[in-house]
N, C-alpha and C positions, 0 to 999 in steps of 0.2 A: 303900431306898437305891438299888437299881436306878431304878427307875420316875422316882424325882426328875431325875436326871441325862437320863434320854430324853426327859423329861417336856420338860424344858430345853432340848434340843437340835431336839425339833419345830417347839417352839415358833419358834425360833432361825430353822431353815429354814422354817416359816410367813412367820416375817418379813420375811426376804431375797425370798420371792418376793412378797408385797405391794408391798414396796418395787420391786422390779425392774418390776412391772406398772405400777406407777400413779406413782412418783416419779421412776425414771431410766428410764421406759418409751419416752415421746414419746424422749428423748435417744441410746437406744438403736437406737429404731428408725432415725430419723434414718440415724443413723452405718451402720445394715445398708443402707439402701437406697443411700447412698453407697455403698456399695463392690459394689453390687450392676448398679446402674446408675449410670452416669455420661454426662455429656456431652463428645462426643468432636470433637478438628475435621475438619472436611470439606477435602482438600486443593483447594485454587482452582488449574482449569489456564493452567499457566506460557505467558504471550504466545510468540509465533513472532516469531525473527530475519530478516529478509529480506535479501539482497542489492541494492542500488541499481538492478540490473536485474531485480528481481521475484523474482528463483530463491528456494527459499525455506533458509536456511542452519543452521536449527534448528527444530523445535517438538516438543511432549510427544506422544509416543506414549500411549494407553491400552493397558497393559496388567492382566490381570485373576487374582485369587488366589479358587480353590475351594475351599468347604469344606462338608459334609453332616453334615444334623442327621438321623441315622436313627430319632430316637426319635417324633419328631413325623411321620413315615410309619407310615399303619395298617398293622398286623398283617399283615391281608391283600395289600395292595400291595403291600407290603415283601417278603413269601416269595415270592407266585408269580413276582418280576419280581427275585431275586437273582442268578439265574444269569444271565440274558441282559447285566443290568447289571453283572456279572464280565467277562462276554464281551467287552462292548463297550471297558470301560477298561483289560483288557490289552492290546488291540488299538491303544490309545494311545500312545505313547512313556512310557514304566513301568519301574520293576522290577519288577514286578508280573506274574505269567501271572493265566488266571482263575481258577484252584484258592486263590492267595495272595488276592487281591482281594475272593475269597467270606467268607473266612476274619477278612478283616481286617473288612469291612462289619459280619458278624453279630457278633463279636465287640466290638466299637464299640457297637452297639445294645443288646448284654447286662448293658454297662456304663456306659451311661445319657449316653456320649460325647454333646455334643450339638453339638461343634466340631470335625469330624474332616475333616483336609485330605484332598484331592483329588488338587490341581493348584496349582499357584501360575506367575505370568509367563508367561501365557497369550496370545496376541496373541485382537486378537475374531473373526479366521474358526474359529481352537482354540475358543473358548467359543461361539461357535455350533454349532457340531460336536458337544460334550459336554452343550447344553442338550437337545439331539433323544434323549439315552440314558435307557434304561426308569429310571422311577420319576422320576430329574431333570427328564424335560420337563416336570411336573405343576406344576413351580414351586415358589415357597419352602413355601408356606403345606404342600400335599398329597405336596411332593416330597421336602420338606427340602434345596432348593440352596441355598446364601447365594455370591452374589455380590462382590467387592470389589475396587474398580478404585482403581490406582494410576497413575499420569503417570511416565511414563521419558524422557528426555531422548533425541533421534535426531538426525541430521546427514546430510539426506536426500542431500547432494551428497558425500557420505563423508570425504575429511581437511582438503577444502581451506581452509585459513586456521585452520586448528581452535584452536590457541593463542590465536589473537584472538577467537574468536567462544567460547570458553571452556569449560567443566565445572560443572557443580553437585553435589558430592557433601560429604552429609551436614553441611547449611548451610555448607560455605566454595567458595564459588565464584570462577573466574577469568577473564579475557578481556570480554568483553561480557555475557556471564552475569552477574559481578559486579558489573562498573561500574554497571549497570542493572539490577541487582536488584530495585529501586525499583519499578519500572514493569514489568516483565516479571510479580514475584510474584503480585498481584495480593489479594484478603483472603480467608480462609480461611473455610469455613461450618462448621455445627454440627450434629453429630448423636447419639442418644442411642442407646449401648451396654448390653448387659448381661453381665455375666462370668457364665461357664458353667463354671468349673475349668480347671485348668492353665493357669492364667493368657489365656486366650482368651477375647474379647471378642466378643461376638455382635451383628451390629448389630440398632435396633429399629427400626420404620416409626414414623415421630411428624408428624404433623399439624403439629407445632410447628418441625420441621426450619427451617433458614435456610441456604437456600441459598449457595452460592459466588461471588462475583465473580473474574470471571474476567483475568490478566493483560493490559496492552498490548502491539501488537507494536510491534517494531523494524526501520526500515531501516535498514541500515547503508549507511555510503557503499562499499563491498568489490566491486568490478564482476568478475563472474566470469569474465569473456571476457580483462579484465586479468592477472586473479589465476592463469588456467590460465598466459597466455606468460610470469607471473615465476617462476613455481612450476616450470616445465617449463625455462626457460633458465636459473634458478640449478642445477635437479637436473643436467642435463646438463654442468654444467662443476664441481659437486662430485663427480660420479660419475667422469670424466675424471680430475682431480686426486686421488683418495683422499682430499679435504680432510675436517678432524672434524665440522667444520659450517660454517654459511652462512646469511645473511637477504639479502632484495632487499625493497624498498619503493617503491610510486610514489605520489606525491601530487599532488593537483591545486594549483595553483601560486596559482590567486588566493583559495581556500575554503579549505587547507589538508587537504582530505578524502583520506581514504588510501584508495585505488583498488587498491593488491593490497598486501599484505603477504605474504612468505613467506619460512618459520623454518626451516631442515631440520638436524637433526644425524643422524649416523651412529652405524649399530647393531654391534653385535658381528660380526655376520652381513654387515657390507657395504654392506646397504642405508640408505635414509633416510626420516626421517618428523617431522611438526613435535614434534621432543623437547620443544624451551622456543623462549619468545617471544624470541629475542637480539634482536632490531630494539628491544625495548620494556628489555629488564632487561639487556643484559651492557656494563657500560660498560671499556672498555679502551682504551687506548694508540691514538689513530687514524692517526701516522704523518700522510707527510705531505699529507693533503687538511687538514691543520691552516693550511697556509700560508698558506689563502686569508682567515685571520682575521690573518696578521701582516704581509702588506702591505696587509690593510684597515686596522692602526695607524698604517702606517710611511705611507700616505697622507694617512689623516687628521690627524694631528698634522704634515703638512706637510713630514718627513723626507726623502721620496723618489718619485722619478715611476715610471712604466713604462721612461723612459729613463735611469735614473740607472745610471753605471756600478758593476759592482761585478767583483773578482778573484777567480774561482778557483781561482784556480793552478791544480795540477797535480790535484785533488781531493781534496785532503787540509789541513786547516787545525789546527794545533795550538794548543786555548786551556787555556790553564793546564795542570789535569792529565788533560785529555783529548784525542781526535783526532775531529777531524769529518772524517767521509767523504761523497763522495757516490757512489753505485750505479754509476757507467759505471767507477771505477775512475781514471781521467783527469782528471777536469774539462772547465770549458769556455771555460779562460783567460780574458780579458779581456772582458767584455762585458756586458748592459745587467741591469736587474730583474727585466724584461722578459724574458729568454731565459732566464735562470735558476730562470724560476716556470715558466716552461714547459716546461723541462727537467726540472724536480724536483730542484734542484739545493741539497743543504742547505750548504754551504757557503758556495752565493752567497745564502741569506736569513738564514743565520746570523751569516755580517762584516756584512749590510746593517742587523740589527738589532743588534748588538753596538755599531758605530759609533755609533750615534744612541741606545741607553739603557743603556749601558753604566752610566754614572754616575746613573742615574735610572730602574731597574726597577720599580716601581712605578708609573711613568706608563704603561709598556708594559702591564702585569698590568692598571691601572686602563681601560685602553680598551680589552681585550677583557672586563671586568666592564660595560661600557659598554652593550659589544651585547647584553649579558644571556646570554652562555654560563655562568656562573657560576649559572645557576639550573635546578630540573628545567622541565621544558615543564608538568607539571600535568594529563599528560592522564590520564582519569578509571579506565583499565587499571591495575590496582594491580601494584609492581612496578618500577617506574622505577628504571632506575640513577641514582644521583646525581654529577655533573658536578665534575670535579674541576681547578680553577686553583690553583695552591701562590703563595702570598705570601711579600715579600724578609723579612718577620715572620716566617714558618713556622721549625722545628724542623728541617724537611728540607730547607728551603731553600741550595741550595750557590751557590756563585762559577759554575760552566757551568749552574746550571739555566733562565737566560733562554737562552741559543742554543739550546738542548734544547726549550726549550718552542715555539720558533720554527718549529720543523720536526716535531712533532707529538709531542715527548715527555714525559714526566714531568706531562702530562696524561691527563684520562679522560674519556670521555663514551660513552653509547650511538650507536650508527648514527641511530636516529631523531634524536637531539641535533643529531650532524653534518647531518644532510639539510638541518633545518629554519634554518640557516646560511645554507644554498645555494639553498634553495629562497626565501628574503628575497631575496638578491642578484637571481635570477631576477624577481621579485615587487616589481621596484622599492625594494627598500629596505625594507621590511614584514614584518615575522617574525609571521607568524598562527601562531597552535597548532595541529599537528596535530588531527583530530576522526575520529571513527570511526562516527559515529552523523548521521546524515541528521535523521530525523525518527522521532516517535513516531504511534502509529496504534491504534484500534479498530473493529474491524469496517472498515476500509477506507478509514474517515475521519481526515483527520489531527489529530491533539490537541494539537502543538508542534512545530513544527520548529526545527531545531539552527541558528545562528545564527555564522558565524565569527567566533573573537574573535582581537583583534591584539595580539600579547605586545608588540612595539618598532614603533610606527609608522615610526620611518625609524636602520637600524642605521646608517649613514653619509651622507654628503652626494650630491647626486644628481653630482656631479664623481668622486668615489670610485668611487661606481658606475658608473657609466661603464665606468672604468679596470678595475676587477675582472672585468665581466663580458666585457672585450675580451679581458682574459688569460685568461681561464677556454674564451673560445673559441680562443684559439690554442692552447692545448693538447689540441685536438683538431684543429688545422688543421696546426699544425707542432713541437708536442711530445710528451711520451709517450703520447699517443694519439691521434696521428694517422694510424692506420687509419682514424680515421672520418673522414677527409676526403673521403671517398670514397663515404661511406652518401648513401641516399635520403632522407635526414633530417637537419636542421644541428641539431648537438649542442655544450652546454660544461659544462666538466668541470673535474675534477682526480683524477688517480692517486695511489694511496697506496700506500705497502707499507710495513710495522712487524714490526720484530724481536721476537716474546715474547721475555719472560723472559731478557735478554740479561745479563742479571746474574751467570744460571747458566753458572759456563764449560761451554763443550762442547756449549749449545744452539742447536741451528737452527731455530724453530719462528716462523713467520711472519703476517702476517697481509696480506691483500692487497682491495686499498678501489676503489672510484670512485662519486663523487659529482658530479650535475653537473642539467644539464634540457637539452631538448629543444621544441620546435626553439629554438636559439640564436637568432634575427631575431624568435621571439614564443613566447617559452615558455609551454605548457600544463599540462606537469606537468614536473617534482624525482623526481630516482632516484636510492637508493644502493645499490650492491651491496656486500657485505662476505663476504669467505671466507679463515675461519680454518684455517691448519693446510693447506695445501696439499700433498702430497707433489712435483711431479716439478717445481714454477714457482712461485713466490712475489712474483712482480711485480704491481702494480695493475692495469699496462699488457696482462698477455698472461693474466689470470688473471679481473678483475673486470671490468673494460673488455668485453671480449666479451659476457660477458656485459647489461650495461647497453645495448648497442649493439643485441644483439639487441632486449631490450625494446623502447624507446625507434622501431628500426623496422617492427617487428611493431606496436605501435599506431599509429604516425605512418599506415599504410600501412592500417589496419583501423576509423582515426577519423576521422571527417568535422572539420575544423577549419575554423571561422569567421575569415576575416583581413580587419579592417576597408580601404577602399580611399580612398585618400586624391583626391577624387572633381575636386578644382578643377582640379590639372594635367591628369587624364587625359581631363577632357571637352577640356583645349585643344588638348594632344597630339591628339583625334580632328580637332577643326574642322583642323588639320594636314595638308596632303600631306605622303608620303612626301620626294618631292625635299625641300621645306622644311623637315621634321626634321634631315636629314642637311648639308644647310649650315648649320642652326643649330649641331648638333653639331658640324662643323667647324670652327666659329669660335668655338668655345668655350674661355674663357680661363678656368681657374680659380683663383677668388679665395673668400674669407672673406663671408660673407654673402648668396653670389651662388646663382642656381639653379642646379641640375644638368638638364641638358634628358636627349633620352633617347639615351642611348650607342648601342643597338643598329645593330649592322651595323659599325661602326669598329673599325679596326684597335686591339686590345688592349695589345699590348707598346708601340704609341703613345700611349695614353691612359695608361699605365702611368709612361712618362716626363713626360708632362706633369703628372701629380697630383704624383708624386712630388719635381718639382722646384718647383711651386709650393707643397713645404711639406707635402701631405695624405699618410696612411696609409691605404695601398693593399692590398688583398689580392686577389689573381686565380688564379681555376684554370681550367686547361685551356687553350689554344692556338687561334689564329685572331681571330675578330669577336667581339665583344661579342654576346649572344643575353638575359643577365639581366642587372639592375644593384639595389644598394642604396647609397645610400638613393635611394627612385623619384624619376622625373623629375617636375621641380618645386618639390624639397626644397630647404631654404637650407644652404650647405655650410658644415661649422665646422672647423677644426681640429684639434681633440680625436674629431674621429667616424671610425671605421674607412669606407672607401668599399670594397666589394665588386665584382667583376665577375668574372662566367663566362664564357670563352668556349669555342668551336665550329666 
């Protein structure tokens, strides 16, 4: 009765193990050498971002993780050369002395450890340093070192642009990092592992290995030399103001390429540093550098000139149940479109657009959906605020939100939005997309270059244009920014200043704008400065302006610009004596279609009265003779053209 039952049960386990050898043997094994060895990937190192001027604005550091197989060191090696190799790697930045080190090594060995860290994020002069210590210098095979290099992201020029040129951590990346992910990553190799216990993987040498392909690099358009003067002249008037934060952007005006961008928000502590991309992601309230989109309507649809009059009283206008103010407190009584866009005068864009779409807000709302503000820009920085025009259909739509939206409120856009407005007007009419990326590149060669694309070939009529970019320069010549009448650089613009959160009683919390390009007579690049939260000033005029004025001189004064020269007059103006210029100029009548000879040396405040009675718009600084003049001699003179002169 025993024996049958054991008899049974050998049999049993005879069985089980037949079967386990020869019928789920192959299957078994199989699955051990899986989990035994496996094939692991090989990380491919991530392409380097460049700056437009070669500086290099990102690439992957190698750094390196140790780890010691004690057991595969003979016996002998391993004892006589313990202590020295204690010695050496307490000596290393550790917590470790050499008594702990000793301790830890032989201990590791006795228990057949065969993955036992070191060191880890090593830079390579550290791992050269620790390959020369006893028993490691012998190498993997007799040493027992295992080597393993990982790529760490650096930013050799340290903060500058760093929001735009981005982060990668743990696959979600931001700024140019991201957007180009694509091309930077590059494809991942293969290598076969083997697990040693506690979950550690040992690497194997395999004949069979497949190599990495290694990332593209990137130029970006980001000119350093740029990027330091926006970088340094926004921190300077944030640090000034105690403002929360601030961006400035310059773009190149016919490629659309952004040339510095710079993010700064403030710390607990005072200081600043690129917290977030605001130029790219904070869309808010822009106040009024809005204007310059509602007498771009109030033109195009035929409504109103630069000379049309309009009243502002005394600065205050009441429509329905609200009060329109404008900022001086006054007004600017009786006077043209003209001096009210140059004054910043909400009052006078708000009757002049009441007037004319009062009964039809929707055609207003439809032609600036026209220019395409209604849309994001699309550029490849993930993050874009999304642009906000409210329609007479909308839910929130009220009875004042057209005069509101006239002068820049109860809308939204980001800075970049606004710029790329301005930087069209500058651009003849052409709203190209910002880009941030030049071209792509391996080893030195290029593999694609970026191609500017045109979001609106022509936002208005070249008559419109005209007119906009006259006002945009007089408000730098004789309205709220016209400190820069004065710079080594001709600038146009528009000042903004916006109220947060004015909803909340008892808020004062501002925002303070200017948008504009440089030089005015042949713009190169589009600058917006924007500074939130201002403490001791919250005007566009005394806050952002400054700002932008700096830029805009500091390159004008550090870039070499190309100005084509209009070649037919000035060879005749040469075959010309002097005497013969100046009685040409003398007897010069001016009329519509006629040449302009060359002013220089005449009496200015005379010339002054002559244009201005024959009808043309005059503009003149300074006192004495003529020494400049636009438009140059030779040009056919219209009506509708600003005539410039300097004198001396």
């Amino acid at each position: 009765m025993v024996f049958i039952p054991l008899g049974l049960l050998t049999l049993a386990i005879f069985g089980k193990l037949i079967s386990i050898q020869f019928i789920e043997g192959p299957a078994l094994r199989q699955k051990a050498e899986n989990e035994v060895i496996r094939e692991m990937d090989i990380q491919a190192e991530r392409g380097n971002i460049y700056s437009a001027d070669g500086k290099l604005l990102a690439t992957s550091m190698p750094v390196y993780d140790l780890h010691f197989d004690p057991v595969t060191v003979k016996e002998e090696l391993f004892f006589d050369n313990i202590d020295s190799l204690s010695f050496y790697l307490a000596k290393f930045p550790g917590k470790r002395n050499s008594a702990g080190w000793r301790s830890y090594l032989v201990s590791a060995r006795q228990k057949g450890n065969r993955y036992l860290a070191l060191a880890d994020k090593l830079s390579y002069t550290e791992l050269k340093v620790i390959s020369t210590y006893p028993i490691l210098k012998e190498g993997t095979y007799r040493g027992g070192l295992i080597i393993e290099q990982e790529n760490h992201r650096k930013m050799p020029l340290g903060k500058i642009a760093e929001r735009t040129i981005g982060r990668e951590r743990k696959n979600v990346a931001t700024g140019l990092e991201g957007a180009y992910a694509t091309y930077l990553r590059g494809k991942d190799g293969k290598r076969l592992k083997q697990k040693i216990g506690n979950g550690n993987w040992k690497p194997l040498n395999d004949l069979n290995e497949i190599e990495p392909i290694n990332g593209y690099d990137l130029v970006s358009t980001i000119d350093t030399r740029m990027q330091d003067i926006a970088h340094h002249a926004l921190l300077h008037m944030l640090e000034k103001q105690e403002a929360d934060h601030g961006c400035a952007v310059v773009m190149e005006v016919k490629t659309g390429a952004i040339k510095a961008i710079a993010n700064l928000g403030r710390t607990d502590m005072g200081t600043y540093f690129e917290k977030r991309n605001y130029a790219v992601w904070e869309s808010t309230e822009p106040g009024s550098t809005f204007k310059l989109a509602s007498v771009l309507a109030l033109f195009e649809d035929g409504y109103a000139d630069t000379s049309s009059p309009v009243d502002t009283e005394n600065g205050v206008y009441e429509y329905l149940d609200s009060k329109i103010k404008d900022s001086n407190g006054k007004g600017y009584g009786k006077t043209t479109l003209k001096v009210a866009f140059e004054k910043s005068s909400n009052v006078g864009i708000a009757k002049t657009v009441i007037d004319h779409y009062e009964n039809q807000p929707q055609r207003f709302i439809d032609r600036l959906y026209s220019i395409g503000l209604d849309r994001e820009l699309g550029i490849p920085i993930k993050g874009e605020g999304k642009p906000r025009i409210p329609k007479p259909s909308d839910s929130d739509w009220s009875g004042i939100s057209l005069p509101w939206i006239s002068f820049g409120y109860q809308v939204s856009f980001t800075p970049l939005q606004i710029l790329s407005l301005y930087n069209a007007v500058a651009n003849d009419g052409i709203m190209v997309r910002p880009r941030f990326l030049a071209s792509v590149q391996e080893h030195g060669r290029e593999v694609e270059q970026m191609e500017t694309e045109v979001l609106n070939p022509a936002i208005c009529s070249p008559e419109t244009l005209q007119k906009l970019q006259a006002l945009l320069q007089g408000v730098v010549e004789d309205g709220t920014a016209r400190a820069g009448a004065y710079s080594v650089c001709t600038m146009a613009g528009k000042t903004g200043t916006c109220q947060l959160n004015y909803w909340k009683e008892g808020t004062k919390e501002y925002q303070a704008s200017f948008a504009g390009y440089f030089p005015a007579e042949d713009p190169q690049y589009s600058c917006i400065v924007v500074v939130n939260k201002p403490k001791y000033d919250y005007y566009g005029s005394n806050v952002a302006f400054p700002v932008f004025r700096e830029i805009a001189e500091r390159i004008f004064q550090n870039t070499p610009l190309e100005v084509e020269a209009n070649e037919r007059p000035l060879l005749a103006l040469l075959d010309q004596k002097p005497a013969e210029r100046q009685a040409e100029a003398m007897a010069f009548e001016p009329k519509e279609g006629k040449e302009i000879p060359d002013l220089s040396g005449l009496n200015g405040m005379e010339l002054l009265s002559r244009l201005e009675n024959a009808g043309f718009k005059v503009n003149v600084r300074g006192l004495g003779k003529v020494y400049w003049q636009y438009p140059p001699a030779g040009s056919l003179l219209t009506k509708d053209q600003l005539i410039e002169l300097r004198l001396q």
